[in-house]
C-alpha positions as CSV (number, residue, x, y, z in Angstrom):
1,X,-151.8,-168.0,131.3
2,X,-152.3,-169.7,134.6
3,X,-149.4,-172.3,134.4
4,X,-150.1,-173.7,137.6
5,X,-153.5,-174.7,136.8
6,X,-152.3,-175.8,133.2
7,X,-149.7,-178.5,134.9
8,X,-152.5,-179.8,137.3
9,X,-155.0,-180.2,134.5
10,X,-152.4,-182.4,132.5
11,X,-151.7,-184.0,135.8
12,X,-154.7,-185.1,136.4
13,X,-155.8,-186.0,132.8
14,X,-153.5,-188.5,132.7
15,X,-154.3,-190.0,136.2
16,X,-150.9,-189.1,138.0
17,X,-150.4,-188.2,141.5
18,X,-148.0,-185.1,142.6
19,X,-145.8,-188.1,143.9
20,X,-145.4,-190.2,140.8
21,X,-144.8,-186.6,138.9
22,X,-142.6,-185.8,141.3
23,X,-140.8,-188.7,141.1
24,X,-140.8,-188.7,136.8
25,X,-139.7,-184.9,136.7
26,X,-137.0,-185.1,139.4
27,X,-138.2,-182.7,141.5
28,X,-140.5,-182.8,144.5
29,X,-143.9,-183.3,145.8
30,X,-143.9,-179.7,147.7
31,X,-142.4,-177.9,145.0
32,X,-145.2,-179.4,142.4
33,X,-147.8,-178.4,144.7
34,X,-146.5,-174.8,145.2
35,X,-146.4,-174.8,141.7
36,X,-150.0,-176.0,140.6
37,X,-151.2,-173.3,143.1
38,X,-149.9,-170.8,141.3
39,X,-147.4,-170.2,144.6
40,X,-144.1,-170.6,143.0
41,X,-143.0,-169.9,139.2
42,X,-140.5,-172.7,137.3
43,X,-138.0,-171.9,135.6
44,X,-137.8,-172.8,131.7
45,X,-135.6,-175.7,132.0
46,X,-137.7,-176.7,135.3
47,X,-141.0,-176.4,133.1
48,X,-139.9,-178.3,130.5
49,X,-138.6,-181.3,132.6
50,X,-142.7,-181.9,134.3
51,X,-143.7,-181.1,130.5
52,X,-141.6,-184.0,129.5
53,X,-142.2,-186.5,132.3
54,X,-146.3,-185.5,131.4
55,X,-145.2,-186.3,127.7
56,X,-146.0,-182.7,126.4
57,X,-143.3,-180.2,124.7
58,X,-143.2,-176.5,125.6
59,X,-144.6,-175.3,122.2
60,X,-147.4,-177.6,122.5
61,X,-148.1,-176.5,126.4
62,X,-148.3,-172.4,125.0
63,X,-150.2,-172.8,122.2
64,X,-153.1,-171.1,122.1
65,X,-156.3,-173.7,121.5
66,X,-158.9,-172.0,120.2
67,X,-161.9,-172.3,121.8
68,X,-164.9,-174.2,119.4
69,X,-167.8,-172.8,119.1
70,X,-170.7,-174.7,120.8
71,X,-174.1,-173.1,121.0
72,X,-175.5,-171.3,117.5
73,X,-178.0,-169.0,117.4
74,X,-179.9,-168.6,114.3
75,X,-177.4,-165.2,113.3
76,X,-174.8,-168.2,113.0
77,X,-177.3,-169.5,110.3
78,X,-176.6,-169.8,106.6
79,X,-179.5,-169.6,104.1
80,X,-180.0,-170.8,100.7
81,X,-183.4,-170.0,99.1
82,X,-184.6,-172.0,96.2
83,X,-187.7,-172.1,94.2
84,X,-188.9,-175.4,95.6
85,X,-187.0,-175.4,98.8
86,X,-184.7,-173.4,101.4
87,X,-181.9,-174.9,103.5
88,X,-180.8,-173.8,106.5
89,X,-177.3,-174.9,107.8
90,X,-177.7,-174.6,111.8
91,X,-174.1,-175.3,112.2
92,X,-171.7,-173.1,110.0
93,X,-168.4,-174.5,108.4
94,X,-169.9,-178.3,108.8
95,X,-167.3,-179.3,106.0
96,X,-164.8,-179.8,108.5
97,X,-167.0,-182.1,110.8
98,X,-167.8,-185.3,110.7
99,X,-171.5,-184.6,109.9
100,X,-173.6,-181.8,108.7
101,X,-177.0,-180.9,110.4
102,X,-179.0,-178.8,107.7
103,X,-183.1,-177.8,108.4
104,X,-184.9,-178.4,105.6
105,X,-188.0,-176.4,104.3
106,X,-190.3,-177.6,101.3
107,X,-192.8,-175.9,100.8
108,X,-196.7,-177.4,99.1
109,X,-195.6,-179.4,95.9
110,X,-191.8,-178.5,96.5
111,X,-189.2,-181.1,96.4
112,X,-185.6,-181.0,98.0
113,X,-182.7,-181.4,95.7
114,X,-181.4,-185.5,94.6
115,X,-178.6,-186.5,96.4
116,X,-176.1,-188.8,94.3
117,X,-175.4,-192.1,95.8
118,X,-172.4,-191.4,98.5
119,X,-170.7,-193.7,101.1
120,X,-172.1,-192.0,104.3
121,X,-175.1,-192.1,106.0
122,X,-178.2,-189.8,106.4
123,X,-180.9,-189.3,109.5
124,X,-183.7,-187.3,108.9
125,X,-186.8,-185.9,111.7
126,X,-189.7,-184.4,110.3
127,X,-190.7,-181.5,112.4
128,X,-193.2,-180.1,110.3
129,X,-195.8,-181.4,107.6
130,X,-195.5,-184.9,106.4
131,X,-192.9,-185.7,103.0
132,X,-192.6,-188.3,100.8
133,X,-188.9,-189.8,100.7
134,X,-187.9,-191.2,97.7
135,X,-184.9,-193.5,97.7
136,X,-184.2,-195.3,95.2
137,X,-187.6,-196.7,93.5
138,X,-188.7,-197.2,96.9
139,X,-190.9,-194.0,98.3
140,X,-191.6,-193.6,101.7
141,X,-194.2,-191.1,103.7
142,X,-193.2,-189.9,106.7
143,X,-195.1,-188.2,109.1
144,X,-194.5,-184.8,111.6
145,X,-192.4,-186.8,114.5
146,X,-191.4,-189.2,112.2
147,X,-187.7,-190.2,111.4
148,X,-186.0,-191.8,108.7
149,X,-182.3,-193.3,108.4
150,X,-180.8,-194.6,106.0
151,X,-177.1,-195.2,104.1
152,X,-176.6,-193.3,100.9
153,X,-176.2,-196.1,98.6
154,X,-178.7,-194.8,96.5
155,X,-180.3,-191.7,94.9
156,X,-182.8,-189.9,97.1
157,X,-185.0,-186.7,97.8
158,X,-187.6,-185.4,99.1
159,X,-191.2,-184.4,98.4
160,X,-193.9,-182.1,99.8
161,X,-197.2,-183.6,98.2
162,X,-199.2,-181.9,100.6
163,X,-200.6,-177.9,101.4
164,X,-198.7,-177.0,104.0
165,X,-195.2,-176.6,104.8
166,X,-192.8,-179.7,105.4
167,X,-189.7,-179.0,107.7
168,X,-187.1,-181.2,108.5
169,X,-184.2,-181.6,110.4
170,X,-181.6,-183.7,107.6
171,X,-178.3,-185.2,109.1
172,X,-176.2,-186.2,106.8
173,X,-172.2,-188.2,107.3
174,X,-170.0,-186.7,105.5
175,X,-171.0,-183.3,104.8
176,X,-172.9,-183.4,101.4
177,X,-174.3,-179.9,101.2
């Protein structure tokens, strides 16, 4: 671990100068400097006085943060074939995020599964084909480039009323799927 670097990086997130660190940890400007260049070492007590002025502990400064995952390639992919649909969830483990990013494939005559009324809200692009949304008793036809968005008051699906195959890109808040 490159604890000189860390320090700066804490520094500098929370706007300080070396002086005004310096002058919270009771030590000085030269030393701190030495330090975030990876030129001198603190000791533990030393360390844990700039942790403290930067309002961070020495268990929270060594742990480990795991690094998230950003980019997913279609191996990260989960798929669930059904007879009149398949979804495929492009971001794994979406149950602990805030929303869930699924693509959608119906194929001629298919329909998606209902969705129970829920308090979150839903965006959906068609990439492919054109569906029919139903929400509610209202239906809707929306077109290849077309997008729909809506809250989740009320029960809703999709059809594929046409002879080719309908994609979509669904996102839904919270994770429904």
């Amino acid at each position: 671990m490159d604890i000189g670097h860390k320090i700066k990086q804490l520094r500098v997130r929370q706007g300080l100068t070396l002086e005004e660190l310096a002058s919270r940890s009771e030590l000085t400007k030269g030393f701190l400097s030495q330090l975030e260049r990876d030129l001198t070492s603190p000791s533990i007590s030393t360390l844990n006085d700039i942790l403290e002025a930067l309002g961070s502990s020495l268990s929270e400064f060594f742990m480990e943060e795991k690094e998230e995952q950003v980019v997913f390639q279609k191996n990260d992919f989960f798929v669930d074939e059904k007879e009149d649909y398949t979804i495929n969830w492009i971001v794994p483990n979406t149950q602990k995020n805030s929303m869930e990013p699924i693509l959608i494939e119906i194929p001629k005559g298919g329909r998606s599964f209902e969705v129970s009324p829920h308090s979150g809200e839903e965006f959906g692009y068609v990439l492919e084909g054109n569906i029919v949304l139903v929400c509610g008793d209202k239906k809707y036809t929306v077109h290849k480039g077309e997008t729909f968005y809506m809250n989740g008051k009320n029960f809703h699906y999709i059809e594929n009323n046409k002879k080719t195959l309908a994609k979509i890109l669904w996102v839904s808040t919270p994770p429904l799927f």
